[in-house]
ZAMIFI-236890 format. One record per residue (C-alpha): residue number from 0; residue in one letter; x, y, z. Coordinates in steps of 0.1 Angstrom, whole numbers, always signed. Example, Ala and Ser with C-alpha at 12.3 -4.5 7.8 and 13.67 -1.06 7.14 Angstrom:
drentor:0	kolpa:A	xx:+123	yy:-45	zz:+78
drentor:1	kolpa:S	xx:+137	yy:-11	zz:+71
***
This chain:
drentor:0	kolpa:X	xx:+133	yy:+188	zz:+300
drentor:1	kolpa:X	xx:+125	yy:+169	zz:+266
drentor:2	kolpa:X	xx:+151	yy:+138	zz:+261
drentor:3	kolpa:X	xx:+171	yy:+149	zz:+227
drentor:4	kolpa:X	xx:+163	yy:+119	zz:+203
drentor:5	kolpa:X	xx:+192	yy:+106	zz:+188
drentor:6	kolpa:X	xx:+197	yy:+78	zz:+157
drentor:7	kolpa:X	xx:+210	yy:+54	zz:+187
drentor:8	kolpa:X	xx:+176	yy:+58	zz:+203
drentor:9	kolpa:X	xx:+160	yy:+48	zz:+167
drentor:10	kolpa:X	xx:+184	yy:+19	zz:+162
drentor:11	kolpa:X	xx:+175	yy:+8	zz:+202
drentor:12	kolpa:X	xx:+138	yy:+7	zz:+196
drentor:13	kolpa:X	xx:+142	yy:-2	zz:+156
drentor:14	kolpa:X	xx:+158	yy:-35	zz:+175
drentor:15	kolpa:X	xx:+133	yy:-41	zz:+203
drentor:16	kolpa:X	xx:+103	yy:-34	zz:+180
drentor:17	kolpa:X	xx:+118	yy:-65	zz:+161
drentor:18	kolpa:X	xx:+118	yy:-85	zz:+187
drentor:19	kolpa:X	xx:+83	yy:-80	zz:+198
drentor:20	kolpa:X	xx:+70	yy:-86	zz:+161
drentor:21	kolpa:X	xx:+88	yy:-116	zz:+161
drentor:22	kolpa:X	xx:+72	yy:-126	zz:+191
drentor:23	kolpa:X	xx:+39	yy:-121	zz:+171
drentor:24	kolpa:X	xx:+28	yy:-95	zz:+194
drentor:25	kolpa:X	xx:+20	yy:-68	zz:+165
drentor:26	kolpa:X	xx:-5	yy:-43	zz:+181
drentor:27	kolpa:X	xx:+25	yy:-35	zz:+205
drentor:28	kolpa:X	xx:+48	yy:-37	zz:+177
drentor:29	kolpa:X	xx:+27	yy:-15	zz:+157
drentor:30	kolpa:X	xx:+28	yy:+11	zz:+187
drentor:31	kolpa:X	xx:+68	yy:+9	zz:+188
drentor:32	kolpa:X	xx:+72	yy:+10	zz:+152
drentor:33	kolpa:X	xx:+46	yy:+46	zz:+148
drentor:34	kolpa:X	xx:+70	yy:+57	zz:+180
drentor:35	kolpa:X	xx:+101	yy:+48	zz:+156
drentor:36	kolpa:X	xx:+82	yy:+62	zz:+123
drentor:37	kolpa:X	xx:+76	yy:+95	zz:+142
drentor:38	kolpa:X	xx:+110	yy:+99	zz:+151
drentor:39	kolpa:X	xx:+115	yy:+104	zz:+113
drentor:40	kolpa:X	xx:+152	yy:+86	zz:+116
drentor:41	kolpa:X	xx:+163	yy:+89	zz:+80
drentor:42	kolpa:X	xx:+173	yy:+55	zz:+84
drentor:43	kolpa:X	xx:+150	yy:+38	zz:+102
drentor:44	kolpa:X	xx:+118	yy:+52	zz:+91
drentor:45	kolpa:X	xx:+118	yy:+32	zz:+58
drentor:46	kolpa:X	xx:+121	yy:+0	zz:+79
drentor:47	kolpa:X	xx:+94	yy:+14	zz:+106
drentor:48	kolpa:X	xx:+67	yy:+18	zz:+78
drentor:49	kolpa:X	xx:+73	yy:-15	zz:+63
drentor:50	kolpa:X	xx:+73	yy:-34	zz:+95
drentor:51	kolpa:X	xx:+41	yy:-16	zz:+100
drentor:52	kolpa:X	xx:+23	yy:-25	zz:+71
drentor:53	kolpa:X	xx:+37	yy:-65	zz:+76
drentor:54	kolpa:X	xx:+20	yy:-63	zz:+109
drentor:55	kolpa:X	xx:-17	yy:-49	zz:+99
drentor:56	kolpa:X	xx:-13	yy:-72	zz:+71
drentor:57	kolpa:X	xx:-5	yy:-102	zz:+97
drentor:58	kolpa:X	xx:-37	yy:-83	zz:+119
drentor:59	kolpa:X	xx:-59	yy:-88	zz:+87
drentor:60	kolpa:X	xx:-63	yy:-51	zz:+84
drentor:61	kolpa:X	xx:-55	yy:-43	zz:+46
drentor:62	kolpa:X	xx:-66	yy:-12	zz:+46
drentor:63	kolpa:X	xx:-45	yy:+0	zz:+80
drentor:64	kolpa:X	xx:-16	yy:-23	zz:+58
drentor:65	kolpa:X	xx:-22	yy:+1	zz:+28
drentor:66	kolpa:X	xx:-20	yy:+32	zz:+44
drentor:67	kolpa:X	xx:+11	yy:+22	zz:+56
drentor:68	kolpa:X	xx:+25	yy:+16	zz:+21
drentor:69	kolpa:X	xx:+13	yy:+46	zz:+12
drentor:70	kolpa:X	xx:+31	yy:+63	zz:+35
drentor:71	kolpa:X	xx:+64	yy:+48	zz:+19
drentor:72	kolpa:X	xx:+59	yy:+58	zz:-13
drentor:73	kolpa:X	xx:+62	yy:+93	zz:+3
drentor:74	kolpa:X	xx:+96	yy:+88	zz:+10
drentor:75	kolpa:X	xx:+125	yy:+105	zz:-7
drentor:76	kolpa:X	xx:+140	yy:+81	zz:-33
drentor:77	kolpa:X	xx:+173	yy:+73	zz:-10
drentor:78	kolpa:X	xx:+153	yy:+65	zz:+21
drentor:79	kolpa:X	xx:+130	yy:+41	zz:-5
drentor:80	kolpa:X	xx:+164	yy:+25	zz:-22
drentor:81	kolpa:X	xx:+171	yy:+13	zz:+16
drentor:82	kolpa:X	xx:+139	yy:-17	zz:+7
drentor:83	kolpa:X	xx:+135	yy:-45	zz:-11
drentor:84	kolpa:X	xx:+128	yy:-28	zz:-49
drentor:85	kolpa:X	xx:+98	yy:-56	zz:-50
drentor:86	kolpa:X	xx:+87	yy:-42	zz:-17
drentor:87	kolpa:X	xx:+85	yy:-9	zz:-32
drentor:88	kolpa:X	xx:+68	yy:-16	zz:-63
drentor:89	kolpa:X	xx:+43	yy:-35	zz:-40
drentor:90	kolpa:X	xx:+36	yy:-5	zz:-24
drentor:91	kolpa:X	xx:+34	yy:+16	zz:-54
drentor:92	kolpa:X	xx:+11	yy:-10	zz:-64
drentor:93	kolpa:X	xx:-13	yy:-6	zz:-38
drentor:94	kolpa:X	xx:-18	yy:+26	zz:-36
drentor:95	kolpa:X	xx:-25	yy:+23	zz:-74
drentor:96	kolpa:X	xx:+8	yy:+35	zz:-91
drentor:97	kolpa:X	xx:+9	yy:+8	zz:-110
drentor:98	kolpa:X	xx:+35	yy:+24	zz:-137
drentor:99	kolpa:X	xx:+60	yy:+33	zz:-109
drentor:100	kolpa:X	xx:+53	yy:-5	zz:-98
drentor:101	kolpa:X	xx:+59	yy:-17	zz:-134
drentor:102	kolpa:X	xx:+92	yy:+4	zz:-138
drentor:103	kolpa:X	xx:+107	yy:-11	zz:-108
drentor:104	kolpa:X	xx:+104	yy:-45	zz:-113
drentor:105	kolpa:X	xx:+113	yy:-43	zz:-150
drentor:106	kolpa:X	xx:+143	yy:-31	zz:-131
drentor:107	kolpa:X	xx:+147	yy:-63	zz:-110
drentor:108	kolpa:X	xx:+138	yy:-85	zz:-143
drentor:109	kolpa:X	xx:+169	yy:-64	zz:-160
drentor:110	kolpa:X	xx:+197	yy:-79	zz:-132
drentor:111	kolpa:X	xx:+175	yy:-108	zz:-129
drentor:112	kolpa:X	xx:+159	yy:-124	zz:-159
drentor:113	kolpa:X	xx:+130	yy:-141	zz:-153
drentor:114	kolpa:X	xx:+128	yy:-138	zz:-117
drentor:115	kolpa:X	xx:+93	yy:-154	zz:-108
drentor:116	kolpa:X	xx:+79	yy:-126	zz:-83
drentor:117	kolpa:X	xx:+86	yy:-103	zz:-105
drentor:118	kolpa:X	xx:+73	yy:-115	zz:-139
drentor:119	kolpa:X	xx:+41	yy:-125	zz:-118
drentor:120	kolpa:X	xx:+38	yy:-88	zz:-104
drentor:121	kolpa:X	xx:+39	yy:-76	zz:-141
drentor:122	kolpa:X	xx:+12	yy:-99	zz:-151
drentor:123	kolpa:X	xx:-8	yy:-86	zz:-120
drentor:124	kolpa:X	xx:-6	yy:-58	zz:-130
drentor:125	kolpa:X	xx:-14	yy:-58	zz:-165
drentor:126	kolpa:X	xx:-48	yy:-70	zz:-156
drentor:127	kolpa:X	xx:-54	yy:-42	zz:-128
drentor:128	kolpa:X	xx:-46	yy:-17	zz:-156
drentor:129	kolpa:X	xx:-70	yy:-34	zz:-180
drentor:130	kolpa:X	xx:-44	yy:-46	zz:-202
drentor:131	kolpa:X	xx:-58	yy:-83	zz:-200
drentor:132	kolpa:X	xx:-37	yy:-91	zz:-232
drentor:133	kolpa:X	xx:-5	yy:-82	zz:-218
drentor:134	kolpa:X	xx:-8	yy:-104	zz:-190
drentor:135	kolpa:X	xx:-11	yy:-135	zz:-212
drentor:136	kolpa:X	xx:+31	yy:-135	zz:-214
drentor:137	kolpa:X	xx:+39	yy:-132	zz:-181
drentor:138	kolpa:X	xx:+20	yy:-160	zz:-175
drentor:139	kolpa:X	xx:+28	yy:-183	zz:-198
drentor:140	kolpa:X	xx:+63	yy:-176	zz:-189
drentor:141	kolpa:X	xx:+56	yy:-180	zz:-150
drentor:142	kolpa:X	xx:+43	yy:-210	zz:-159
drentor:143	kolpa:X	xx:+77	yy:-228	zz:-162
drentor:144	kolpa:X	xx:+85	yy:-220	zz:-128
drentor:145	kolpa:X	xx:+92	yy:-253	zz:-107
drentor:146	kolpa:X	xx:+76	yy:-237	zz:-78
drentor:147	kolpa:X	xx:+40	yy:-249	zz:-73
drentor:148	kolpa:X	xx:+25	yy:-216	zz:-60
drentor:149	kolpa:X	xx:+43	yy:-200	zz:-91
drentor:150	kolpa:X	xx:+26	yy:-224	zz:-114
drentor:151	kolpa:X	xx:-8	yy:-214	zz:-93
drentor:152	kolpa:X	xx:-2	yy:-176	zz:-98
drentor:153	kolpa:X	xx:+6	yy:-185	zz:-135
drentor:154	kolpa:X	xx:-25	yy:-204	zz:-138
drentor:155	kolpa:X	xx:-50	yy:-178	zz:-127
drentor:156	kolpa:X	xx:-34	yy:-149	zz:-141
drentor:157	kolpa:X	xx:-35	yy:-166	zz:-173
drentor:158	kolpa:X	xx:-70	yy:-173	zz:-167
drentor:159	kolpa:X	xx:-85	yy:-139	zz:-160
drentor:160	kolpa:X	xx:-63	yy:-124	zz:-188
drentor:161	kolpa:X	xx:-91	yy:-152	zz:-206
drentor:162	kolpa:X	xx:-119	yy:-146	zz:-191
drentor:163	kolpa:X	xx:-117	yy:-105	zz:-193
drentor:164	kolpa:X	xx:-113	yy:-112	zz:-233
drentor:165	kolpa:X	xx:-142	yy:-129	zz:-231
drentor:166	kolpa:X	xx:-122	yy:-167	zz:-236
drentor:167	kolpa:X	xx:-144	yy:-180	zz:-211
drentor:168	kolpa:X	xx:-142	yy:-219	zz:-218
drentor:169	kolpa:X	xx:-100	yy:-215	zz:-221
drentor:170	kolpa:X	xx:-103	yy:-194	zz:-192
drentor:171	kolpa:X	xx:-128	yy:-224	zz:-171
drentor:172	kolpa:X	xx:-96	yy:-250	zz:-177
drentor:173	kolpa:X	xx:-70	yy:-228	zz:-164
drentor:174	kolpa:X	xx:-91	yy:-227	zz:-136
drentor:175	kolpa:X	xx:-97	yy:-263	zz:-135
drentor:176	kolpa:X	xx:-63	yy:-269	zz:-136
drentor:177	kolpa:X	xx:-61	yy:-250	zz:-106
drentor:178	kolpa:X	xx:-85	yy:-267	zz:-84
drentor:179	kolpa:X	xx:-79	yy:-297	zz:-95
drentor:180	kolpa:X	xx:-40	yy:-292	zz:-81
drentor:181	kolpa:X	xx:-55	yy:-277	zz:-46
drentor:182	kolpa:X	xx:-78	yy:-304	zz:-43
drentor:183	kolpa:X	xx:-48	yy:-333	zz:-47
drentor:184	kolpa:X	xx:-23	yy:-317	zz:-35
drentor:185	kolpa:X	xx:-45	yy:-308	zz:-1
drentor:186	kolpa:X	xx:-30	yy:-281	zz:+6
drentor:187	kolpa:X	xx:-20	yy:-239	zz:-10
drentor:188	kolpa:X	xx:+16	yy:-231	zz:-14
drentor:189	kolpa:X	xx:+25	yy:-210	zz:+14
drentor:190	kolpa:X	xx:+43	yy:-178	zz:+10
drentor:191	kolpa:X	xx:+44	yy:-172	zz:-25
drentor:192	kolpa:X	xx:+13	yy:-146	zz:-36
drentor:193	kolpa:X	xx:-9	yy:-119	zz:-16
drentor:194	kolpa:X	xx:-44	yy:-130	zz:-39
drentor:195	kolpa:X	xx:-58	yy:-99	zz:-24
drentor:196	kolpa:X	xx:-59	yy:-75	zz:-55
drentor:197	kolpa:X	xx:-67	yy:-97	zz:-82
drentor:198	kolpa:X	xx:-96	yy:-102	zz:-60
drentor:199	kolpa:X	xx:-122	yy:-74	zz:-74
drentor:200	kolpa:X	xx:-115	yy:-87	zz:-107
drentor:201	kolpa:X	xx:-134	yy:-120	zz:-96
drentor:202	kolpa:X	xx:-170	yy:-106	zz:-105
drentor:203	kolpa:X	xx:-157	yy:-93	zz:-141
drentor:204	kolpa:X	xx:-153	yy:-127	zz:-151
drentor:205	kolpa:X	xx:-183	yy:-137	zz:-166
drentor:206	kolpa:X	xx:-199	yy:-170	zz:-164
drentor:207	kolpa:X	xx:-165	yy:-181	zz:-148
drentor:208	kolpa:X	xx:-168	yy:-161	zz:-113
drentor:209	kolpa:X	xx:-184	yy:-186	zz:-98
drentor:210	kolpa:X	xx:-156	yy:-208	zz:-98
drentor:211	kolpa:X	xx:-132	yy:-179	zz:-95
drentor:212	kolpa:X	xx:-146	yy:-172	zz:-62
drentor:213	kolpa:X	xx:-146	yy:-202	zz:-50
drentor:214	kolpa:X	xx:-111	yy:-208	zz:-56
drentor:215	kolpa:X	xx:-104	yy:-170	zz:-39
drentor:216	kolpa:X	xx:-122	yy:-177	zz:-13
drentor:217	kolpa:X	xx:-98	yy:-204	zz:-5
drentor:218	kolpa:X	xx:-71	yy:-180	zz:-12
drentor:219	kolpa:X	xx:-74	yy:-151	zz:+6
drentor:220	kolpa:X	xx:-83	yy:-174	zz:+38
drentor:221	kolpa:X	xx:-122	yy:-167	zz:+40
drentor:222	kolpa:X	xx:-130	yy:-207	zz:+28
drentor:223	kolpa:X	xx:-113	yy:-236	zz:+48
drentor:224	kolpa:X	xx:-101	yy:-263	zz:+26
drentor:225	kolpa:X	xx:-129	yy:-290	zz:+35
drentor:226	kolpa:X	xx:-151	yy:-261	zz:+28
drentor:227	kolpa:X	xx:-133	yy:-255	zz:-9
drentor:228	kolpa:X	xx:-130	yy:-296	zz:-12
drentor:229	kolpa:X	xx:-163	yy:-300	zz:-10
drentor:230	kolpa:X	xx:-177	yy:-271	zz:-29
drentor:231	kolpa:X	xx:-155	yy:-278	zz:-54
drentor:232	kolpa:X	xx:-163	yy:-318	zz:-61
drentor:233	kolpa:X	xx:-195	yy:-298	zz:-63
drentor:234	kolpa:X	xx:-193	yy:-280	zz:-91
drentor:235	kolpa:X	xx:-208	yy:-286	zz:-125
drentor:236	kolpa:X	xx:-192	yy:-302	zz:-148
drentor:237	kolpa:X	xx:-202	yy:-276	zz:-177
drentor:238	kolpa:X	xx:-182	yy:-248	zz:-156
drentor:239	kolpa:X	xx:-153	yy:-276	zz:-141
drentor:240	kolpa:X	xx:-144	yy:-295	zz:-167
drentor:241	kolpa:X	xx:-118	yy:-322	zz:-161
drentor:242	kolpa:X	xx:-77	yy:-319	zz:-172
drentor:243	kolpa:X	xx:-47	yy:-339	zz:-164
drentor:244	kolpa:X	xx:-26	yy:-316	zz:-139
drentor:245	kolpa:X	xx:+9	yy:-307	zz:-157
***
């Protein structure tokens, strides 16, 4: 006789699944979670499809993490409101909805002004809709963000909004600016930006994606820093040149 699911059977595993993805054991926890996203809980499956996408994500599968997302943004509007708005967007974002992405996080900027994720997301997301132009606020505003990996983020959107306008010399000192603060600073801000969908913008760049890929490489984990350090310090000084960092 089938065992009648019931929402305290979702909140049961919901809680143990947690536990084993905090234990950094994801392939189980992505088998508990698909158990708990199949279940179709109206409560829980937001949180099950999230949870799913952090773990392929931590598995470096981006593509198993997209589906995921895309999954969400085939939720009904209640079960999304139960995430993070940011999270959302990010999702709509992926999957390429880049005006549902924009709308909510012009919604965040409207409660909170300012607030640096979100004014960085806009800028992303000017330049993945070609809009190079528009992104050229965003980052000049994300740019008084104390946070370093904000100032990074402001940095490089600000410099492929230059380089895709063909700015290529104003585009080769943003960059500069940015190695420059890797290389003495000796280490990337943690946390703060997934550099993964800027990335195919890198060989758009012009006589700048050299450097750009260096610096993504570094970014997006496939350089180690002595690796970046030194191919950096090896760089020409036509395509490098040499700023002050502040």
């Amino acid at each position: 006789m089938p065992i009648e699911v019931t929402h305290e059977h979702a909140k049961a595993l919901y809680e143990f699944a947690n536990k084993v993805q905090a234990g950094q054991d994801y392939v189980y926890a992505v088998r508990l979670l698909e158990r708990l996203a199949k279940m179709e809980d109206p409560f829980y499956t937001p949180f099950a499809l999230n949870q799913i996408s952090q773990c392929y994500s931590q598995l470096g599968h981006r593509d198993r993490a997209t589906e995921a997302l895309a999954r969400i943004t085939r939720l009904s509007e209640d079960q999304q409101r139960l995430l993070r708005p940011a999270r959302v967007a990010y999702a709509y974002q992926r999957v390429g909805h880049f005006r549902a992405a924009k709308e909510l996080h012009s919604e965040i900027l409207q409660l909170t002004p300012h607030a640096p994720a979100s004014v960085g997301a806009i800028g992303e997301l000017c330049l993945l809709e070609g809009n190079p132009g528009g992104a050229e606020g965003p980052a000049a505003e994300l740019r008084e963000s104390p946070d370093p990996g904000f100032q990074v983020l402001a940095r490089i959107i600000g410099a492929f909004a230059l380089a895709l306008q063909g700015k290529h010399e104003a585009a080769g000192k943003e960059l500069s600016w940015v190695g420059e603060f890797l290389v003495s600073s000796g280490n990337i801000p943690s946390g703060t930006w997934d550099y993964g969908d800027l990335e195919p913008l890198v060989d758009k760049t012009g006589s700048n994606a050299r450097v750009f890929g260096l610096i993504f490489d570094l970014l997006t984990n496939k350089s180690s820093f002595p690796v970046f350090i030194e191919a950096w310090r090896g760089s020409s000084p036509a395509v490098q040149p040499r700023l002050g960092i502040g």
